[in-house]
C-alpha positions as CSV (number, residue, x, y, z in Angstrom):
1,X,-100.3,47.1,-325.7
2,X,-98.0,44.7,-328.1
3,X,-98.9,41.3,-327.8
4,X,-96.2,38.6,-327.6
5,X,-97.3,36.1,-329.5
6,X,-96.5,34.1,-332.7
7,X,-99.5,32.3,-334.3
8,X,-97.9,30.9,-337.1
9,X,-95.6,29.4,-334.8
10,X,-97.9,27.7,-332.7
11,X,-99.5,26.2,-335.6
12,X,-96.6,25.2,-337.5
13,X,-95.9,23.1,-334.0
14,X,-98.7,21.4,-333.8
15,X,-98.8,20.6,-338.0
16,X,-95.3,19.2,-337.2
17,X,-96.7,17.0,-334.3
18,X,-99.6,15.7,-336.7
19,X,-97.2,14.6,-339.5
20,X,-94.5,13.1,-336.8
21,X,-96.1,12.2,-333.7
22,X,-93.2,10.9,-332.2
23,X,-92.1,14.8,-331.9
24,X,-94.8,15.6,-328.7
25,X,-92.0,13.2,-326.8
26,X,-89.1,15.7,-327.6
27,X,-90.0,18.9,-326.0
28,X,-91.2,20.1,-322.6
29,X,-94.2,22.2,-324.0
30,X,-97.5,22.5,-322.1
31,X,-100.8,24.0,-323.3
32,X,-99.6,26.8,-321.5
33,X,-97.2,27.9,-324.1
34,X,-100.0,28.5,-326.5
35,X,-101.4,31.8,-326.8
36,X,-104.1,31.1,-328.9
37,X,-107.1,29.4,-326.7
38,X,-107.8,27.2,-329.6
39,X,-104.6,26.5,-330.4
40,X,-104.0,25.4,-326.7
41,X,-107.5,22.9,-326.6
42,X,-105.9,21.6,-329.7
43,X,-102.1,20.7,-328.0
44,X,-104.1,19.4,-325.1
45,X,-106.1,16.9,-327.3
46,X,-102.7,15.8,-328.5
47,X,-101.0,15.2,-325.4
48,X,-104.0,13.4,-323.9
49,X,-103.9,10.9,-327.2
50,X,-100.5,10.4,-326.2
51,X,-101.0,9.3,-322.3
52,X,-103.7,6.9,-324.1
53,X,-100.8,5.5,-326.7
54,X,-103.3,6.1,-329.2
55,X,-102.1,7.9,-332.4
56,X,-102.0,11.6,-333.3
57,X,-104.1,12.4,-336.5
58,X,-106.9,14.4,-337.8
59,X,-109.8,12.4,-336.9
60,X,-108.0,11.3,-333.4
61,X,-107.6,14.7,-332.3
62,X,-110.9,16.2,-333.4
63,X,-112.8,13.5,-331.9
64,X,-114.0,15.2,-328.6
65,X,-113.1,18.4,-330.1
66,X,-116.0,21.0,-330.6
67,X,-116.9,22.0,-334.4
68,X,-115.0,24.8,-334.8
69,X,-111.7,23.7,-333.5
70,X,-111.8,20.3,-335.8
71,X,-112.1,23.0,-338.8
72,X,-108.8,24.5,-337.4
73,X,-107.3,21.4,-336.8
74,X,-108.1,20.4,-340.7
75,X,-106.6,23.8,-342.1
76,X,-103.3,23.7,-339.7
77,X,-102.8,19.7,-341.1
78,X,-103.0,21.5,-345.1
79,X,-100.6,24.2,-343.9
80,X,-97.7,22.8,-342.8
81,X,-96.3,20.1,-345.9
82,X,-93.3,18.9,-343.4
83,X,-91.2,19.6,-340.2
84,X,-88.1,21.2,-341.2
85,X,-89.3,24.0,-339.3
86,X,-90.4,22.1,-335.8
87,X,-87.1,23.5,-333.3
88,X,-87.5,27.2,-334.8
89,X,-91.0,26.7,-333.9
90,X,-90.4,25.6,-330.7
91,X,-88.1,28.0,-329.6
92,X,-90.0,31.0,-330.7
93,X,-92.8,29.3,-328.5
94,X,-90.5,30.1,-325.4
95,X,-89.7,33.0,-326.2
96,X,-92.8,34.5,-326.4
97,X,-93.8,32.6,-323.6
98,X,-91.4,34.1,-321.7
99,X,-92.0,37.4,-322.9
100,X,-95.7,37.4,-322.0
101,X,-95.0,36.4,-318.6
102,X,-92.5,39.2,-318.1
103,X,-95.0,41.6,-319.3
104,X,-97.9,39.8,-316.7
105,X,-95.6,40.2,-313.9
106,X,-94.7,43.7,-314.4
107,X,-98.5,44.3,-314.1
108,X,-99.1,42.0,-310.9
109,X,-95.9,44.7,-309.5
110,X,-97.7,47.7,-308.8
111,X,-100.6,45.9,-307.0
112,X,-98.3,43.4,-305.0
113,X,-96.3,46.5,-303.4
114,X,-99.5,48.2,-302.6
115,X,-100.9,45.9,-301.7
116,X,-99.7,46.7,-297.5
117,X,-98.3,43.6,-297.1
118,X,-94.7,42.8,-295.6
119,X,-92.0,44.8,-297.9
120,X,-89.6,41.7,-298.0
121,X,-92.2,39.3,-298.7
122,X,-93.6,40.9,-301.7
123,X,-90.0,41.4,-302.9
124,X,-89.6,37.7,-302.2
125,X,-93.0,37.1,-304.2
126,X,-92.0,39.9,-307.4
127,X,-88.4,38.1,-307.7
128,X,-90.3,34.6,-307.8
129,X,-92.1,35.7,-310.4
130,X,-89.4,36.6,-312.2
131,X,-87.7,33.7,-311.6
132,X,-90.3,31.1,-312.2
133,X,-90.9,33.0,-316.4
134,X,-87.1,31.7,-317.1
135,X,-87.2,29.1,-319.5
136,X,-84.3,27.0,-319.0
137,X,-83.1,25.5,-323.1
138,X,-81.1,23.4,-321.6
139,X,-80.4,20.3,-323.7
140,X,-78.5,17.1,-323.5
141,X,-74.8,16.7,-325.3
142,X,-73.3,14.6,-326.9
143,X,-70.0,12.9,-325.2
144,X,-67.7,13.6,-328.2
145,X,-68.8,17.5,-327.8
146,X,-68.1,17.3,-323.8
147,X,-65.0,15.6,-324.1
148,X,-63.5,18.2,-326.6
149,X,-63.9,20.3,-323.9
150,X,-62.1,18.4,-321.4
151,X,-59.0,17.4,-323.8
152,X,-58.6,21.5,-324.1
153,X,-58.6,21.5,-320.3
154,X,-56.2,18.6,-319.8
155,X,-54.0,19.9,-322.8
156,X,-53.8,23.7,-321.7
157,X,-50.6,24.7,-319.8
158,X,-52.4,27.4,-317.8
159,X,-53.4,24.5,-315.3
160,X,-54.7,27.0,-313.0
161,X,-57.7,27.4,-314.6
162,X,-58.8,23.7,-313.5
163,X,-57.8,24.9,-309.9
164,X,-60.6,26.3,-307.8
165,X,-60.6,29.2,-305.6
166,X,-57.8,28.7,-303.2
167,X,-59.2,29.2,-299.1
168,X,-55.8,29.8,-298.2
169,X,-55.0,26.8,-296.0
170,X,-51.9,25.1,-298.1
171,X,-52.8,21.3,-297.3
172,X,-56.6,21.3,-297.7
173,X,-56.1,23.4,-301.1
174,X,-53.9,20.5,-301.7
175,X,-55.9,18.0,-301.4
176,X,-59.2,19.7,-302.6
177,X,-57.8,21.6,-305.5
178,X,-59.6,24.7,-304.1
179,X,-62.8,24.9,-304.1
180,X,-64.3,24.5,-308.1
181,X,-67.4,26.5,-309.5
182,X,-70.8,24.8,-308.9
183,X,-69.5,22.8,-305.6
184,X,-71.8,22.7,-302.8
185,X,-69.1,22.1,-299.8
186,X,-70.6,21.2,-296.4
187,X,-68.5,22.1,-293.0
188,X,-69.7,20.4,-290.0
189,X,-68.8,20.2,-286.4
190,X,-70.2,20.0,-282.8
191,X,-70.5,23.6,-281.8
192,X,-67.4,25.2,-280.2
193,X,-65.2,23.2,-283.0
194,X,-64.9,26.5,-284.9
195,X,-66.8,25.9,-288.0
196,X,-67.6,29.9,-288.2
197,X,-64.4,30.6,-287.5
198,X,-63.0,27.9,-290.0
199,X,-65.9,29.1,-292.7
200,X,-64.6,33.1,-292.3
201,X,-61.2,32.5,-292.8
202,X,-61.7,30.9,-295.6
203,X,-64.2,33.8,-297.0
204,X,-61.9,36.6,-295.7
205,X,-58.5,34.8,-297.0
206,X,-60.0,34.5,-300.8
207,X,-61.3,38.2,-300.2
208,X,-57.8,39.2,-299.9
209,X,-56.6,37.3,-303.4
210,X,-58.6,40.3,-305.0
211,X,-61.8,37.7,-305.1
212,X,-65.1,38.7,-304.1
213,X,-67.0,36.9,-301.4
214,X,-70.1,36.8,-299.7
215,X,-70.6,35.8,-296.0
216,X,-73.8,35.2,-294.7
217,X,-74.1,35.5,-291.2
218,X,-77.3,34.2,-289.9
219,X,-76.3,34.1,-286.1
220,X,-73.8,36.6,-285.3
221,X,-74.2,40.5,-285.8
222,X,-71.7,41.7,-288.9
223,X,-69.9,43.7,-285.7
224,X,-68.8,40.5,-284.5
225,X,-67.9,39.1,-287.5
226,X,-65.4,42.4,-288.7
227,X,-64.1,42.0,-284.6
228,X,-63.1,38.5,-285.5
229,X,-61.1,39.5,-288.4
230,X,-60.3,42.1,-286.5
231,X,-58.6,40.3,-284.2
232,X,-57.1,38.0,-286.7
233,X,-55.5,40.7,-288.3
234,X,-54.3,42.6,-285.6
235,X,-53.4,39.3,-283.8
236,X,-55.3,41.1,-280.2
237,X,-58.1,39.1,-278.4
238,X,-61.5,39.8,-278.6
239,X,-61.3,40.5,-275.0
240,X,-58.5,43.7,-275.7
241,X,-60.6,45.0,-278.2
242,X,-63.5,45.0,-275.5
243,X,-61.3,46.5,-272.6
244,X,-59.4,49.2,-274.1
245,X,-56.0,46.8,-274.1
246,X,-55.2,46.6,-278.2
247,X,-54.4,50.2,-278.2
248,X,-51.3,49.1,-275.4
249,X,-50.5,45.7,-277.5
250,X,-51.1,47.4,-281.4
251,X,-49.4,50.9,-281.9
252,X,-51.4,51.1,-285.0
253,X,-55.0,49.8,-284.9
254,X,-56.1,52.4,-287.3
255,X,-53.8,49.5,-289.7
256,X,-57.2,47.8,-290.5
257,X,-58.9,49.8,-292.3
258,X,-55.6,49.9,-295.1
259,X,-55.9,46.0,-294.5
260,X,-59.4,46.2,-295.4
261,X,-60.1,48.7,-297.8
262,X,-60.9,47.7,-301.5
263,X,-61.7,43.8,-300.4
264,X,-64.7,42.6,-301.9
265,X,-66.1,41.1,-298.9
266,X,-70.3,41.1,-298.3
267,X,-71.4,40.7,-295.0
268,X,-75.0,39.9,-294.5
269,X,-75.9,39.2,-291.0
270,X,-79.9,39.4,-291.4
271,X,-81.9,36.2,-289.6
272,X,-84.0,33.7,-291.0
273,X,-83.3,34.4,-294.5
274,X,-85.6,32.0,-296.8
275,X,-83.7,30.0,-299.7
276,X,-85.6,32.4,-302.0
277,X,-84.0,35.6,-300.2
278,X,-80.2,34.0,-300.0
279,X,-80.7,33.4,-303.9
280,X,-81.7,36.8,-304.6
281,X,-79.3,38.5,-302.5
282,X,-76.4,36.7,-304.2
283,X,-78.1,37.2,-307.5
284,X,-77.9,41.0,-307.0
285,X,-74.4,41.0,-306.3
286,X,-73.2,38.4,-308.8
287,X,-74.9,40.7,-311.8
288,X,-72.7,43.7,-310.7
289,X,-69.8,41.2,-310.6
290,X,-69.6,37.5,-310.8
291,X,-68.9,36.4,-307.3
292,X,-66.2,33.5,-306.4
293,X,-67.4,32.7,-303.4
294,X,-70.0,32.3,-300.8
295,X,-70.7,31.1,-297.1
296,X,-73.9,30.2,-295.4
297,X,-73.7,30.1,-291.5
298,X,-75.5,28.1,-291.0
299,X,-78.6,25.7,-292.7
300,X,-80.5,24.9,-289.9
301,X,-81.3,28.1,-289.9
302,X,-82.7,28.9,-293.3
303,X,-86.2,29.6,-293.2
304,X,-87.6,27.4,-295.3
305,X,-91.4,26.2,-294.8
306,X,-92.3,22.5,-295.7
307,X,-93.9,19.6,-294.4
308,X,-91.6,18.3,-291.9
309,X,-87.6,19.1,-291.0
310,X,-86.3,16.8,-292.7
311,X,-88.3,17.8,-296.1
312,X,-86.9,21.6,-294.9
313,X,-83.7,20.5,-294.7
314,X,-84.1,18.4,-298.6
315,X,-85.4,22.0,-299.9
316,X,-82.0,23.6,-298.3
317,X,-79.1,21.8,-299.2
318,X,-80.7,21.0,-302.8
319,X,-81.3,24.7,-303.4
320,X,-78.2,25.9,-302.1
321,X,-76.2,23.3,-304.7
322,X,-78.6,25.0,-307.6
323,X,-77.4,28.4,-306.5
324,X,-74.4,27.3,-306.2
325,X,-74.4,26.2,-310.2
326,X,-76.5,29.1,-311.4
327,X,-74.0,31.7,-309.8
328,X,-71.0,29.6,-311.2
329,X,-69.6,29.9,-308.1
330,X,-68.4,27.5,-304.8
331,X,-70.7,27.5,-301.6
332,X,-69.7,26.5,-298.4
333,X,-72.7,25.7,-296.0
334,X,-72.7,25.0,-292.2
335,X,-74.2,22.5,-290.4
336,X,-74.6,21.3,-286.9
337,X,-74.3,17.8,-285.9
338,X,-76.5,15.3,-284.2
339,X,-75.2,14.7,-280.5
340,X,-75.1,11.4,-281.0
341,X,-71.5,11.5,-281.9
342,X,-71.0,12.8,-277.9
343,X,-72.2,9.6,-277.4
344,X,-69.2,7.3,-278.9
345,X,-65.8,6.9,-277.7
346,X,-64.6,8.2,-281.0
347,X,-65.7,11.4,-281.2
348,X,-64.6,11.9,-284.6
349,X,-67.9,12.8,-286.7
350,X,-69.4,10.8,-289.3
351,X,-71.3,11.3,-292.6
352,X,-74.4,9.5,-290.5
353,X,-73.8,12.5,-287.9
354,X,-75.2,15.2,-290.0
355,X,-78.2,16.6,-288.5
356,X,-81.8,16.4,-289.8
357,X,-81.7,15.2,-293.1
358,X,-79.2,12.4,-295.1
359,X,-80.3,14.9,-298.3
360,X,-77.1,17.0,-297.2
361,X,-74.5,14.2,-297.4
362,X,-76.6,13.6,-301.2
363,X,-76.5,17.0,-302.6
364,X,-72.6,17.8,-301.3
365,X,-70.0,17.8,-303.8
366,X,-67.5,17.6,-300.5
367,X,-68.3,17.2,-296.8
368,X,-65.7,18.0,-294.4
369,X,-65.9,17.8,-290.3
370,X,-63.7,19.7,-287.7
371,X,-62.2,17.7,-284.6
372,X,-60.2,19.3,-282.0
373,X,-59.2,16.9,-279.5
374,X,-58.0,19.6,-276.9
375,X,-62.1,20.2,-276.7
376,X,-61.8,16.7,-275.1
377,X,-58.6,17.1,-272.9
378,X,-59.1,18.3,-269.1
379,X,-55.3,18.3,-268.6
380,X,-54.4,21.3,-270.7
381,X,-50.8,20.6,-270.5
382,X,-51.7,18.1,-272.9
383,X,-53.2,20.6,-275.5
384,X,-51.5,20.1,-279.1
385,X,-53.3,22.9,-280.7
386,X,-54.2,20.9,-283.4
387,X,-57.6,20.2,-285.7
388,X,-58.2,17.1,-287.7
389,X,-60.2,18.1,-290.8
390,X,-61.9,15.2,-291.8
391,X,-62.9,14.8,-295.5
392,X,-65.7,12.0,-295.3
393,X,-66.8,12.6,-298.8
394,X,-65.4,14.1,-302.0
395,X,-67.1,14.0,-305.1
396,X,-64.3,14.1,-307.2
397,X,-61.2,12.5,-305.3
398,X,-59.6,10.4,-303.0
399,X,-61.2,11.5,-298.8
400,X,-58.6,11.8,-295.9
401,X,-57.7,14.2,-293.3
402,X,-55.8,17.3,-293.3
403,X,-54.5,19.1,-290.1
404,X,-54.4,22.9,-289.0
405,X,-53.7,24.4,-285.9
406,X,-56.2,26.1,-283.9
407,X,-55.0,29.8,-282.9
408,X,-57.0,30.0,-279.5
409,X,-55.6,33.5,-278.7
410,X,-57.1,35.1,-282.1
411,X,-59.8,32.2,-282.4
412,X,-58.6,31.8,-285.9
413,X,-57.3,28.4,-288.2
414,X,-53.5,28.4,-289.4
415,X,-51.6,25.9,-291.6
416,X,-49.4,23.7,-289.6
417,X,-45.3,24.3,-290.0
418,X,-43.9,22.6,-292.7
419,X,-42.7,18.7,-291.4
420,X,-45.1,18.9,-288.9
421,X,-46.5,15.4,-287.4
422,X,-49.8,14.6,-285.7
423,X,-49.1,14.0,-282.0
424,X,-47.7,10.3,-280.8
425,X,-49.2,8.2,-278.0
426,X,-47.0,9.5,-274.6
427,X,-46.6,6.1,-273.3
428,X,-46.7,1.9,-274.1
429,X,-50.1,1.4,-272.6
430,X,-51.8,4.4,-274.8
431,X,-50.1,3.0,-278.2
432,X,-51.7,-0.4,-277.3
433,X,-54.8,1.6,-276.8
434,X,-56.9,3.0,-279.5
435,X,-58.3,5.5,-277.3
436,X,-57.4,7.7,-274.8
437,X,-59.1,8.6,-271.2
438,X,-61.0,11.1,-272.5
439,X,-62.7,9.4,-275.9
440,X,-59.2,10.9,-278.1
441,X,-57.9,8.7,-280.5
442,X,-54.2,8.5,-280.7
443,X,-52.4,9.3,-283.9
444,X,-49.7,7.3,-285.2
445,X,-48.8,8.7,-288.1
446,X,-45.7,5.9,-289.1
447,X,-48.6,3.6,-289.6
């Protein structure tokens, strides 16, 4: 069996190290990199001088060295005259590093799936493997190099390649510039606001712009979800596709599967998926095809196994804005709220509303919330049909509030006519008022 190894190499890094001390600081080895047993005693000697700011030399590092390793030490300090060669050394280092893990996992394979054990879980624990033998060579960059970049942006005429994927509601593209690559977007609401709803138009409407997207349903069957678009599409209730009625209001219902045939959109409606299993999933499908767009219904819950919820919930929203810049690619994540909001007469949420863990509101690029203030409204000759979306916090512009109106009959989100105004206060007393009755606050949008 080859070995992947590169003796030479490892040696000419730690001669480098013994000429220039200072280049131990510059790279993120461990003695793990180091096939050579000796070889690895040896970088560990050096890195222990080092947390003891003492200096790296012959005699330091043989010190508590055995006999044989100080002669090594001596011969690898006449073989290398100078470090011209450290970064080549370096970087073959990783490489074979990574190639010898590759090769120990593909060993550990056969006995992990015969092992008996639960199918997904040892697919879970063969793709961490995998995962974990990446070396990332990453590396900081200059400012000058970074902003060349950004001139070319800024200077290009084809200005849609700054734009994000476009969710297909006019204003909140707007406003948002669709949603960019590497965004972790966080939709939140009280349940029965339509956040789903709201998170699979979205995924369905880029779906039909040729895009491919990925919906991952942790709480509804993927029946439910193709009946709501379903129903979207055929503009029939859920209830006429129940009782037989959509054949007498839709002369066509066949119609959907030209509406959906050749979309790119994934439905995955298994529960309790881990972090680790969401990754993998949308891994698989963005090396077919780069993917442009995914939704997670909804965090809380994502299986994920820590000390206490609120470390759960840190793990989640962190790893899900990784993903999200790995794939190259927006995600939008659900979340629930805390009821505390039910509490205030402004029912509008807040940033301090998100449920379980301020790490969510950290690790968002944009956070938006849904308010319907016909969920309020007992009289429904009151009802406006409207929906404040409320962006508390985005990353890279100005926050505000965009309106859509809430399609109850299809249980779907639509862009508000063109010229359209938020509701006024009915009489003198609620315009004095900042609230109405029922915890609503009045609009007044000549303010």
């Amino acid at each position: 069996m080859k070995k992947f190894e590169s003796r030479e190499s490892e040696r000419g890094v730690l001669g480098c190290i013994l000429l220039k001390n200072s280049l131990i600081g510059t790279v993120d080895l461990t003695p793990e990199f180091f096939s050579d047993k000796a070889h690895a005693e040896i970088y560990k000697s050096m890195l222990n001088l080092i947390d003891r700011k003492l200096d790296i030399d012959v005699l330091t590092v043989t010190e508590n060295l055995p006999q044989h390793l100080s002669e090594v030490v001596i011969h690898i300090a006449k073989e290398i005259p100078s470090t011209a060669g450290f970064n080549s050394y370096v970087h073959i280092l990783k490489e074979t590093k990574q190639m010898r893990d590759l090769s120990n996992n593909a060993q550990k394979i056969d006995s992990i799936l015969l092992s008996g054990e639960n199918f997904a879980e040892s697919l879970n624990e063969v793709q961490s493997m995998f995962m974990d033998s990446q070396v990332n060579d990453g590396e900081p960059k200059l400012i000058n190099d970074i902003l060349k970049d950004v001139l070319n942006d800024v200077f290009d005429p084809d200005k849609s390649k700054l734009k994000g994927v476009e969710t297909g509601f006019a204003d909140m593209d707007k406003r948002l510039g669709g949603f960019k690559k590497g965004n972790l977007i966080i939709l939140a609401a009280r349940p029965g606001m339509g956040k789903t709803t709201l998170a699979l138009n979205a995924c369905w409407n880029i779906a039909k712009q040729n895009k491919r997207s990925l919906f991952f349903s942790l709480e509804m069957e993927d029946k439910e979800v193709v009946r709501k678009i379903m129903s979207q599409e055929l503009r029939v209730t859920n209830e006429d596709l129940n009782n037989g009625n959509v054949f007498k209001k839709h002369d066509n219902v066949l119609s959907i599967q030209d509406v959906v045939k050749n979309k790119q959109f994934y439905i995955d409606q298994t529960p309790a998926l881990s972090l680790a299993e969401i990754g993998a999933r949308a891994r698989k499908l963005s090396m077919e095809k780069p993917l442009d767009f995914i939704a997670v219904d909804y965090i809380q819950l994502i299986n994920e196994k820590a000390l206490s919820r609120t470390e759960e919930i840190r793990k989640i929203s962190g790893g899900l804005k990784a993903l999200a810049k790995e794939l190259g690619c927006p995600i939008l994540a659900l979340s629930q709220l805390n009821r505390s909001v039910e509490t205030r007469i402004d029912k509008r949420p807040l940033l301090s509303d998100l449920r379980d863990s301020g790490s969510i509101e950290q690790d968002a690029d944009i956070c938006m919330f849904i308010y319907r203030p016909d969920y309020y409204e007992e009289d429904q000759s009151k009802f406006t049909n409207h929906s404040e979306i409320l962006i508390r916090k985005f990353r890279m512009g100005k926050p505000g509030t965009e309106y859509l109106l809430w399609d109850a009959d299809v249980s779907s989100f639509k862009d508000v006519p063109e010229g359209w105004m938020p509701p006024l206060p009915e009489t003198a007393e609620e315009i004095n008022q900042p609230f109405g009755k029922r915890g609503v606050k009045k609009i007044n949008p000549f303010n």
